[in-house]
C-alpha positions in Angstrom: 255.0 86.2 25.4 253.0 83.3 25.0 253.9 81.7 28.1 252.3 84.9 30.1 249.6 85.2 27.4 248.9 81.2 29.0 249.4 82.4 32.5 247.3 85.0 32.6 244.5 83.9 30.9 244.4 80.7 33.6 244.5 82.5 36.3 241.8 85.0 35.0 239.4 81.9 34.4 240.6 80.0 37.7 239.4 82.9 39.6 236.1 84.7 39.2 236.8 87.9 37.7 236.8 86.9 33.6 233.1 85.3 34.5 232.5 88.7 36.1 233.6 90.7 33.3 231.3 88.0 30.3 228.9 87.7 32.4 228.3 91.3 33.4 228.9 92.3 30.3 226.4 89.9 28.5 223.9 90.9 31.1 224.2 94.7 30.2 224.1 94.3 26.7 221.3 92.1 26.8 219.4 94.9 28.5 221.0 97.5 26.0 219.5 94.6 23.3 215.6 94.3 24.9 215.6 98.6 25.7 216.3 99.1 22.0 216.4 96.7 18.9 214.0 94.2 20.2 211.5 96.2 22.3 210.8 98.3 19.0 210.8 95.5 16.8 213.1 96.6 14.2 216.3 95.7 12.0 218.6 98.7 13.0 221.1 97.6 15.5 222.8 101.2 15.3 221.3 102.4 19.3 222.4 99.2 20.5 225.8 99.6 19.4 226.3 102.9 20.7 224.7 101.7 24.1 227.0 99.6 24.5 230.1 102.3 25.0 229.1 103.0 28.4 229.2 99.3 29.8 232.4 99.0 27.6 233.8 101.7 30.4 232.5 99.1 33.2 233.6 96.0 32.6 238.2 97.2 31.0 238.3 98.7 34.5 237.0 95.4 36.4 239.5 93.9 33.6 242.3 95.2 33.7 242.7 96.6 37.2 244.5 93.2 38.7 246.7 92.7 35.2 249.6 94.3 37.1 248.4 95.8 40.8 248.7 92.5 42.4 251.8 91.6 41.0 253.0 95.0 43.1 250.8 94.2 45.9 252.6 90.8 46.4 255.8 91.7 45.1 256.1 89.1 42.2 256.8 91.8 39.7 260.7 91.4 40.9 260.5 88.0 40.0 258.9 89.8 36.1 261.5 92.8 36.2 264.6 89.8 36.8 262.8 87.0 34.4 264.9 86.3 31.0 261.4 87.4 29.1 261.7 91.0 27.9 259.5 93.9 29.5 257.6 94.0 26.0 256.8 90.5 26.2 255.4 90.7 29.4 253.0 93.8 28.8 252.0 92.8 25.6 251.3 89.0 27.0 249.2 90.6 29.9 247.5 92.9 27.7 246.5 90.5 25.0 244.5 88.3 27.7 242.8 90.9 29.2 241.7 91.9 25.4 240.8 88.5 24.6 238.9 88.5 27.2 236.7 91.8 26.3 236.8 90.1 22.8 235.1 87.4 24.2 232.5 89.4 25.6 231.9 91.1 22.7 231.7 87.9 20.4 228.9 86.7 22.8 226.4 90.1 21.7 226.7 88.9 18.2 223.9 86.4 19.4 221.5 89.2 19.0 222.6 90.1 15.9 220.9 86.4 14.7 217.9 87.2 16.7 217.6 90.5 14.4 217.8 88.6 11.3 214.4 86.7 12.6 213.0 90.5 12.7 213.8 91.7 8.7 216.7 91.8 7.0 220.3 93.1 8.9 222.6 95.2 7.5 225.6 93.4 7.9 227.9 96.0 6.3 226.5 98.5 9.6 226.9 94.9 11.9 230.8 94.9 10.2 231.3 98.4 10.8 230.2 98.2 14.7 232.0 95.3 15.4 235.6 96.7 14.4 235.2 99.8 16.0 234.7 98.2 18.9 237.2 95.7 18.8 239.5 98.9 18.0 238.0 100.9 20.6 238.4 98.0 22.8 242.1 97.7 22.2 242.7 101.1 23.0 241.2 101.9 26.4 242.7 98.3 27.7 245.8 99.2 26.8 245.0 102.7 28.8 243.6 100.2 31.9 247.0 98.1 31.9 248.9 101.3 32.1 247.0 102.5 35.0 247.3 99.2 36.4 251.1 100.0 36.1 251.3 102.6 38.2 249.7 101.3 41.7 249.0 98.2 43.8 245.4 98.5 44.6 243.7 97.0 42.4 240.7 99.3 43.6 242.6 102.6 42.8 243.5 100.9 39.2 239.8 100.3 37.9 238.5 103.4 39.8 241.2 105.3 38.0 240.5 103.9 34.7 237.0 104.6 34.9 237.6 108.1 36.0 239.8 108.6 32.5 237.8 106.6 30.8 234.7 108.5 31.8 236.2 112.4 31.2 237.2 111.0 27.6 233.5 110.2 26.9 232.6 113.1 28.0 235.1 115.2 26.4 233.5 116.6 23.0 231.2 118.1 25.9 233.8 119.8 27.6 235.3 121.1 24.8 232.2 122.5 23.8 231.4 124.4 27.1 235.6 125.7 27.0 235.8 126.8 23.7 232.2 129.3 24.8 234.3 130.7 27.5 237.2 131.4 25.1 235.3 133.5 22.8 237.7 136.8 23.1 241.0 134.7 22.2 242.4 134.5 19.1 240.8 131.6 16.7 244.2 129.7 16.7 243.8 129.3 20.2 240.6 128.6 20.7 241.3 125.6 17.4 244.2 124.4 19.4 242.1 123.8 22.5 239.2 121.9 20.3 241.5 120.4 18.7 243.5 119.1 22.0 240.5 117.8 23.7 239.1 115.9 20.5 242.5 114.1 20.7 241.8 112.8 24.4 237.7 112.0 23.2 238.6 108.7 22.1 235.3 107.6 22.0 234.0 109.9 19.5 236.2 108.4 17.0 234.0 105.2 17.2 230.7 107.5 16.1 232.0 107.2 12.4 232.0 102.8 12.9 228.4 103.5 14.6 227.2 105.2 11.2 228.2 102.3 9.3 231.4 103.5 7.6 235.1 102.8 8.1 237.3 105.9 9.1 241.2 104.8 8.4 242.1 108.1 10.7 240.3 106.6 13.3 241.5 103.2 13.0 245.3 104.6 12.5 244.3 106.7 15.6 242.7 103.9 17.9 245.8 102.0 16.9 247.8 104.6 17.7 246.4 105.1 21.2 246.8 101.4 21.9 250.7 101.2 21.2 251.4 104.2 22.8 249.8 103.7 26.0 251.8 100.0 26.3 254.7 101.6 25.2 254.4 103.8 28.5 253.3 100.8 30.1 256.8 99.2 29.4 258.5 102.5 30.0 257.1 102.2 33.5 258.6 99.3 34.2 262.3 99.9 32.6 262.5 102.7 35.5 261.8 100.8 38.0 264.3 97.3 36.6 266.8 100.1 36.7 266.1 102.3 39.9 
């Protein structure tokens, strides 16, 4: 695992797209940053968090979209599916360098968090709070990226694809609002089954508790969740086709 954990990360910082990823990143959340904390000339770093989601959605389907669609493209995944290292291995040695990668670019933003402390005094238990919900989040919507990455060998389909889900699970609490008005006449286990359903699949909401300041352990057992799932299909993907 650590020898493709090595390999990826080289080639993503031999070629241009990790640079793409930190620097777009750190460009968008320095806007996020001026728009919000600084331009009102306060302490509370809670908007700029939450802006933050959005560009979060950006940059893991630039990310991840290569991690595995050029290996199809070019047809070195044979030489993965027939290597002596395992399938888990390999997914979870991709997928670790495209996280440390968004880590990076989330350990860059905690620049402004000094520039706050000029300002008044931070609340570093709210700054805690953010951070690991993101890093959580993080985790779990790579780990959805790589698995769409799994599926085809355009790299273009990949990160459009990932943004599409990534996208509808933002806006999810949204939808389940406006399909739970039209199910008014159904019986009330339904219409909690169907809320219930979709709030599974809004996996950004869970991060609203971290935004607040507190620490949820259903939604850190949850984002967890998510993340080992989704590379457990990841490797499921690629035991069917070793053996087709």
């Amino acid at each position: 695992m650590i020898a493709i954990l090595k390999k990826e990360l080289r080639s993503m910082f031999l070629s241009p797209l990790a640079y793409v990823v930190i620097g777009g990143f750190t460009f968008l959340s320095a806007f996020s940053f001026l728009s919000s904390t600084l331009a009102s000339m306060t302490s509370d770093v809670t908007s700029f968090f939450s802006s933050l989601v959005l560009w979060i959605i950006i940059i893991v389907a630039i990310l991840s979209m290569k991690i595995f669609s050029d290996e199809k493209k070019s047809k070195t995944d044979q030489l993965l599916l027939t290597s002596p290292v395992s399938l888990t291995q390999i997914v979870l040695g991709k997928f670790l360098a495209s996280y440390i990668v968004y880590l990076i670019s989330m350990a860059i933003t905690f620049i402004y968090m000094l520039i706050v402390v000029i300002f008044g005094q931070l609340e570093w238990g709210i700054v805690f709070a953010n951070y690991l919900g993101l890093f959580l989040l993080g985790a779990a919507v790579v780990s959805i990226g790589v698995f769409v990455s799994s599926l085809t060998e355009s790299a273009l389909v990949s990160a459009l694809l990932t943004l599409i889900i990534l996208f509808l699970s933002y806006l999810a609490s949204s939808f389940a609002y406006v399909i739970v008005s039209f199910t008014t006449g159904l019986p009330e286990i339904i219409v909690s089954g169907i809320s219930s359903f979709i709030g599974v699949l809004a996996i950004f909401d869970k991060y609203n508790t971290f935004a607040s300041g507190m620490l949820d352990f259903t939604a850190i057992v949850y984002y967890l969740s998510i993340t080992a799932i989704f590379l457990f299909l990841t490797v499921r993907v690629f035991e069917k086709r070793r053996w087709s």
